[in-house]
VEXROZA-258774 format. One record per residue: residue number from 1; residue in three letters; z, x, y of N, C-alpha, C in turn. Coordinates in nm, 3 decimals. Atoms other than C-alpha are relative to their C-alpha. Example, Ala and Ser with C-alpha at 12.3 -4.5 7.8 and 13.67 -1.06 7.14 Angstrom:
     k     r        nZ        nX        nY       caZ       caX       caY        cZ        cX        cY
     1   ala     0.000     0.089    -0.119     0.780     1.230    -0.450     0.000     0.090     0.120
     2   ser    -0.006    -0.082    -0.119     0.714     1.367    -0.106     0.073    -0.077     0.109
// end
This chain:
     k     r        nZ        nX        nY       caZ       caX       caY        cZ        cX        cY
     1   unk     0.107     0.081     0.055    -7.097     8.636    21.154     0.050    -0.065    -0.128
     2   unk    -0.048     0.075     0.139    -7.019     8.372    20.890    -0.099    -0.043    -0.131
     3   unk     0.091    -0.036     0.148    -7.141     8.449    20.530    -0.094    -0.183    -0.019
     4   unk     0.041     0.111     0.006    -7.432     8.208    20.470    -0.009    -0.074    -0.161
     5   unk    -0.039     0.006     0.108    -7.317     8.197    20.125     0.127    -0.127     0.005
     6   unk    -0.142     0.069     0.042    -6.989     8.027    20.206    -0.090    -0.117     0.085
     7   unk     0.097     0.157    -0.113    -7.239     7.733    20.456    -0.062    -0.046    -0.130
     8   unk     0.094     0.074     0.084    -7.474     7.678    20.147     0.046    -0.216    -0.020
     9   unk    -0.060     0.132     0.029    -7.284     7.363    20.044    -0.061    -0.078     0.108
    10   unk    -0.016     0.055    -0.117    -7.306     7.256    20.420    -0.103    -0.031     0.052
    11   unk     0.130    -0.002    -0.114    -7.639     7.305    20.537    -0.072    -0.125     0.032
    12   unk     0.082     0.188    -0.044    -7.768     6.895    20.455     0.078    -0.033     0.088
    13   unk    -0.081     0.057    -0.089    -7.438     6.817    20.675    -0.038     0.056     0.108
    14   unk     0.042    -0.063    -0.114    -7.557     7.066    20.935    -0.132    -0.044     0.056
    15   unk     0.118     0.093    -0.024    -7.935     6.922    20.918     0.031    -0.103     0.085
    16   unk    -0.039     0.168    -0.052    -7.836     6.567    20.934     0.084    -0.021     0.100
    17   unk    -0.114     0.042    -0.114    -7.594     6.603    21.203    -0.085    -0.024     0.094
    18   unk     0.075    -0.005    -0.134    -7.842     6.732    21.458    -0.096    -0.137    -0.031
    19   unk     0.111     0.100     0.018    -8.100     6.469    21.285     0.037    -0.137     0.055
    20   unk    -0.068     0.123    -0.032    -7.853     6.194    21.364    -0.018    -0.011     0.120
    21   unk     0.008    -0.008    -0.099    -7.853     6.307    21.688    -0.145    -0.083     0.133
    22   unk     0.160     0.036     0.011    -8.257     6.266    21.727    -0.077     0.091    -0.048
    23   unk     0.118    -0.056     0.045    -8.561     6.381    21.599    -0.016     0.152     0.047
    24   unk     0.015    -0.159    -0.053    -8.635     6.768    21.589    -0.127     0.047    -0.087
    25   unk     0.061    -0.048     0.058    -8.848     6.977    21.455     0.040     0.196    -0.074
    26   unk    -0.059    -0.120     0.038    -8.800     7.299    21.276     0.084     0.133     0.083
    27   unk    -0.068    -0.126    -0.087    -8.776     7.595    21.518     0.121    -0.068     0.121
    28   unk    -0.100     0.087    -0.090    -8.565     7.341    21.749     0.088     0.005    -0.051
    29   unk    -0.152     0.021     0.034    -8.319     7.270    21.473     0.042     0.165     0.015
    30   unk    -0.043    -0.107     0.010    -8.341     7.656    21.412     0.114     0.057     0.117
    31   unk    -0.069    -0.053    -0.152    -8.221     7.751    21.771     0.134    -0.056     0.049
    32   unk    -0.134     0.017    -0.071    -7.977     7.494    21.803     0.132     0.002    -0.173
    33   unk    -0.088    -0.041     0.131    -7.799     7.585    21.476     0.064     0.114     0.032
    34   unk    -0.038    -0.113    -0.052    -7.759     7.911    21.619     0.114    -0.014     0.143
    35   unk    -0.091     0.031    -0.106    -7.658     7.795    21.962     0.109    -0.083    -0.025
    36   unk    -0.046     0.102     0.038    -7.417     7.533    21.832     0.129     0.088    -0.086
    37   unk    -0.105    -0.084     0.063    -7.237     7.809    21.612     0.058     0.065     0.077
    38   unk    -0.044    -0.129    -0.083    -7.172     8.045    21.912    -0.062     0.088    -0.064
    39   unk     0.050    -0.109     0.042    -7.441     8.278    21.720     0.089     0.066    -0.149
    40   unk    -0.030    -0.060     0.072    -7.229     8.333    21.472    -0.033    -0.050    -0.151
    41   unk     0.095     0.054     0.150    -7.461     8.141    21.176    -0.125    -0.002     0.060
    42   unk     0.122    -0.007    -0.034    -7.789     8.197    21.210    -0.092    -0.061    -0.189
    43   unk     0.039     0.068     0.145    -7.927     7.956    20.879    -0.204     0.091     0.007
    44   unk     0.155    -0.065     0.038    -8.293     8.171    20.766    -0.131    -0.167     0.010
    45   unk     0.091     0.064    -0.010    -8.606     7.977    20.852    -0.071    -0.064    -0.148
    46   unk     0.039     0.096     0.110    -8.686     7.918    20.466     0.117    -0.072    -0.048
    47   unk    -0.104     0.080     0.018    -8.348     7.801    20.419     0.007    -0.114     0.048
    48   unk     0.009     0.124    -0.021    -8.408     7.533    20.630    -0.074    -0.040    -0.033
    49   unk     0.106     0.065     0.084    -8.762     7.423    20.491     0.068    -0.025    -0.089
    50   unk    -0.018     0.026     0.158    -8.628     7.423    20.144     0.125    -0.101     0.029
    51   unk    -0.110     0.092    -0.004    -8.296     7.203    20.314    -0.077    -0.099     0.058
    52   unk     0.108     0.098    -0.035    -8.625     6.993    20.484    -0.043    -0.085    -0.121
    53   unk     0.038     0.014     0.075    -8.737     6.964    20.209     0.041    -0.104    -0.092
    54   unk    -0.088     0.057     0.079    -8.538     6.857    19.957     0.078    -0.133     0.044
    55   unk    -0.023     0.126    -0.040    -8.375     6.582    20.195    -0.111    -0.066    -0.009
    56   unk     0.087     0.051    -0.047    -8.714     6.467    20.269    -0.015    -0.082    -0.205
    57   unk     0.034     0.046     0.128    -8.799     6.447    19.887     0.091    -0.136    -0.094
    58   unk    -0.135     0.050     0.013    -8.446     6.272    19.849     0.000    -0.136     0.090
    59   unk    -0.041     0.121    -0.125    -8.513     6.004    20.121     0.049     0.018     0.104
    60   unk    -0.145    -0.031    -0.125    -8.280     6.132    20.343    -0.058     0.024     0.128
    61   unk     0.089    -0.033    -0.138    -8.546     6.225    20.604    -0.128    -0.043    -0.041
    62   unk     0.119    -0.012     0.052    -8.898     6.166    20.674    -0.075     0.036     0.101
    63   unk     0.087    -0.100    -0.076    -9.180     6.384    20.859    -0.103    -0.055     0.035
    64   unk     0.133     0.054    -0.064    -9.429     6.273    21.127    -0.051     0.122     0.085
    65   unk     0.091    -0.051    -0.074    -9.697     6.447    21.306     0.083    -0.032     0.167
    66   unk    -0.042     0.009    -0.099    -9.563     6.512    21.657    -0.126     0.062     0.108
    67   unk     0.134    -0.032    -0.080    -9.724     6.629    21.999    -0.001     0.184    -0.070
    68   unk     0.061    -0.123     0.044    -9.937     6.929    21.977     0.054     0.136     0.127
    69   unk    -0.082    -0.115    -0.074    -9.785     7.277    22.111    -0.080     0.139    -0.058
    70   unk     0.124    -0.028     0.018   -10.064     7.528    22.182    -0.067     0.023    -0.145
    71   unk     0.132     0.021     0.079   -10.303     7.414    21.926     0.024    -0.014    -0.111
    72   unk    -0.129     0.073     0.141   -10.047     7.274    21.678     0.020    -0.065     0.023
    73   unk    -0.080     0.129    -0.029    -9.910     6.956    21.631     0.118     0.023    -0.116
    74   unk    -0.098     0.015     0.050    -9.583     6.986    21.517     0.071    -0.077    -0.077
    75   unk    -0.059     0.078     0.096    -9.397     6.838    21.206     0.159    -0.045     0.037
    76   unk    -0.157     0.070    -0.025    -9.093     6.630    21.359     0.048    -0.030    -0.158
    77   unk    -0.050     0.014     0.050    -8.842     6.533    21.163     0.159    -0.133     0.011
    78   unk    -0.082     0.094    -0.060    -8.606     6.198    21.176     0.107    -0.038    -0.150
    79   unk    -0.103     0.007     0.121    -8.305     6.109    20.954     0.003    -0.168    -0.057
    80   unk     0.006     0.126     0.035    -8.327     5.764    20.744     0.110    -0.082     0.006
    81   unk    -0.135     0.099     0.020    -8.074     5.478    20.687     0.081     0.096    -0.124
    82   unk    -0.048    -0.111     0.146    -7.992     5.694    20.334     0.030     0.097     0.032
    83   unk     0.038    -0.129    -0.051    -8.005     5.983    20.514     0.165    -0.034     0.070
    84   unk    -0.085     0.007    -0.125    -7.750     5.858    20.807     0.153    -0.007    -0.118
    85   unk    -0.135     0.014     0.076    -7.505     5.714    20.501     0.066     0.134    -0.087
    86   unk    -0.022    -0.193     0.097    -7.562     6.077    20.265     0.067     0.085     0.114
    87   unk    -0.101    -0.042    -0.161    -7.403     6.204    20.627     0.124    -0.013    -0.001
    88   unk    -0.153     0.043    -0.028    -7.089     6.024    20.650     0.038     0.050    -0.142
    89   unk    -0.104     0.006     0.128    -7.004     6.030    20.307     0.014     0.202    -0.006
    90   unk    -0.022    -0.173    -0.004    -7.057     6.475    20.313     0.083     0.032     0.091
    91   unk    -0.112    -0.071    -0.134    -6.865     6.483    20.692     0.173    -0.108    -0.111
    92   unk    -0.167     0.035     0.043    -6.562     6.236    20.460     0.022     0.103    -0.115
    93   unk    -0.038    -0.140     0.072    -6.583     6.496    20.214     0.023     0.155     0.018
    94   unk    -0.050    -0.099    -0.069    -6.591     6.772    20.412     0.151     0.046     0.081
    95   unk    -0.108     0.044    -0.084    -6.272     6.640    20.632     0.129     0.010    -0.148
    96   unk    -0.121     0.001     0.107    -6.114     6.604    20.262     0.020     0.188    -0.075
    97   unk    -0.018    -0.170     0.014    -6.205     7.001    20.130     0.098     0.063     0.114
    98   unk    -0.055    -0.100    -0.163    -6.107     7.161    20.507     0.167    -0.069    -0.020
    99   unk    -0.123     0.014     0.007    -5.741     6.986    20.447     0.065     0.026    -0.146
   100   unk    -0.044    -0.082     0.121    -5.733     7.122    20.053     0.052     0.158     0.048
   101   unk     0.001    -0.133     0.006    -5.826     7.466    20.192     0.114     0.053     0.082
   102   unk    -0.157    -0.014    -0.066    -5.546     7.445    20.459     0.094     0.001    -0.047
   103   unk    -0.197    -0.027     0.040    -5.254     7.386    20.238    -0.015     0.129    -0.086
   104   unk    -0.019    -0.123     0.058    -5.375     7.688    20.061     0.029     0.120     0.079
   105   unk     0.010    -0.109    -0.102    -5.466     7.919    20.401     0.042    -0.003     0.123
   106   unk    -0.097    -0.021    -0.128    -5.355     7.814    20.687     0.131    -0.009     0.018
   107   unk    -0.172     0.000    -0.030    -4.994     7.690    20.673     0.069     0.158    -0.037
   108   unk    -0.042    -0.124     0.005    -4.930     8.038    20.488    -0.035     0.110     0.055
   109   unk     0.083    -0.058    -0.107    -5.143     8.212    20.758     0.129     0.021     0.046
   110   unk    -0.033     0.023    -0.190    -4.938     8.061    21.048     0.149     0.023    -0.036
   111   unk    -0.102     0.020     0.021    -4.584     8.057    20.870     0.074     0.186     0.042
   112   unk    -0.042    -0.171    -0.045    -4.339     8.387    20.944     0.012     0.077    -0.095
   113   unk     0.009    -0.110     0.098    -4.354     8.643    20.752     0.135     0.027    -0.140
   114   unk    -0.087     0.025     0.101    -4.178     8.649    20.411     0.134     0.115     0.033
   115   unk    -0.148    -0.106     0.019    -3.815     8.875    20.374    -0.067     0.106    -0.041
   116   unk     0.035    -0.155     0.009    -3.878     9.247    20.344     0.024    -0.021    -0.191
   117   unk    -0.022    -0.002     0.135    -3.892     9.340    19.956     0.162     0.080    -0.053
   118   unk    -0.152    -0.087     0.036    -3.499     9.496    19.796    -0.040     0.138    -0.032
   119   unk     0.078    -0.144     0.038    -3.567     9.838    19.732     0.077     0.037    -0.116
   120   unk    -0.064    -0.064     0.097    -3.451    10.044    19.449     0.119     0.056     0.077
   121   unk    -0.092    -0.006    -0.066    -3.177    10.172    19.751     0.082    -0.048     0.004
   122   unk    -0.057     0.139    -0.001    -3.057     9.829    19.816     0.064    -0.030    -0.103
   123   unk    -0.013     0.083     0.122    -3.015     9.736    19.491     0.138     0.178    -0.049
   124   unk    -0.082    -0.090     0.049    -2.795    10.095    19.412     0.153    -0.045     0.137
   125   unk    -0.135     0.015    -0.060    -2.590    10.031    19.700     0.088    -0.139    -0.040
   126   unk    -0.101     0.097     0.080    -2.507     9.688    19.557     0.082    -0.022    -0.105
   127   unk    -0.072    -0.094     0.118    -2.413     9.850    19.248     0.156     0.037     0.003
   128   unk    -0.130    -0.053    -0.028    -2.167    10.047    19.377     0.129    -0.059     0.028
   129   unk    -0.117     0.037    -0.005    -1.824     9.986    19.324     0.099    -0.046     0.137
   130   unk    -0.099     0.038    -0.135    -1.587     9.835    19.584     0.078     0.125     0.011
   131   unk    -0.084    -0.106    -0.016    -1.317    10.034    19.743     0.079    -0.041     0.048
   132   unk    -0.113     0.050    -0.018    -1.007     9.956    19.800     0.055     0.004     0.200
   133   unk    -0.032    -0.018    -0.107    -0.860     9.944    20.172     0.068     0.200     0.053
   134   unk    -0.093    -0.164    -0.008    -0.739    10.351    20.115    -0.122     0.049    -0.021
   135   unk     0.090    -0.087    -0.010    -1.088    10.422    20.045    -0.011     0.078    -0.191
   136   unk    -0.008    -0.010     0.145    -1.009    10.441    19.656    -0.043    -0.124    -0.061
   137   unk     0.045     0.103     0.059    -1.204    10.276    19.406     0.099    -0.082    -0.125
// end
């Protein structure tokens, strides 16, 4: 499961993706946030209001009355022109972090494994004096 600590940053890019997609509504985005991760992010139901939210307040989205689902009418949710551009510009910044964090973690991930360390052994036997072909130093 991936810490929803290290997503915070992410979650308007995660919104707005599906929003780009089309119109949702809360427990919809909820489910496919989940399905979409392979289960392994599950973003908290006020976490997304308060990421509703805040785009909405921001422009970035805006909330209509949808059909009714028993004896509710549901608060859709659609992504604006501001909304669609605050998108691209977080997925070109995202694309620019994820290739910082690589030259730190992955190339030294994937690379082979460094030389064994010299030991205090090593280092005595290099010490030691030559010896002549008779076996005299």
């Amino acid at each position: 499961m991936i810490s929803g600590d290290i997503l915070r940053g992410y979650n308007d890019i995660i919104v707005l993706g599906l929003l780009s997609e089309k119109d949702s509504y809360g427990y919809n985005l909820l489910q496919e946030i989940t399905a979409r991760s392979g289960h392994s992010y599950q973003m908290k139901e006020t976490t997304l209001y308060s990421v509703l939210s805040r785009l909405e307040k921001n422009g970035m989205v805006r909330s209509y009355e949808g059909s009714e689902t028993m004896g509710r009418k549901r608060t859709y949710f659609h992504i604006t022109g501001d909304g669609f551009r605050y998108f691209q510009e977080k997925c070109e910044e995202w694309i620019e972090t994820r290739e910082l964090i690589d030259r730190f973690a992955l190339r030294p991930a994937l690379a082979p494994p460094p030389e064994p360390a010299v030991t205090g052994l090593n280092l005595e036997r290099e010490k030691a004096p030559e010896r002549n072909r008779d076996g005299h130093r």
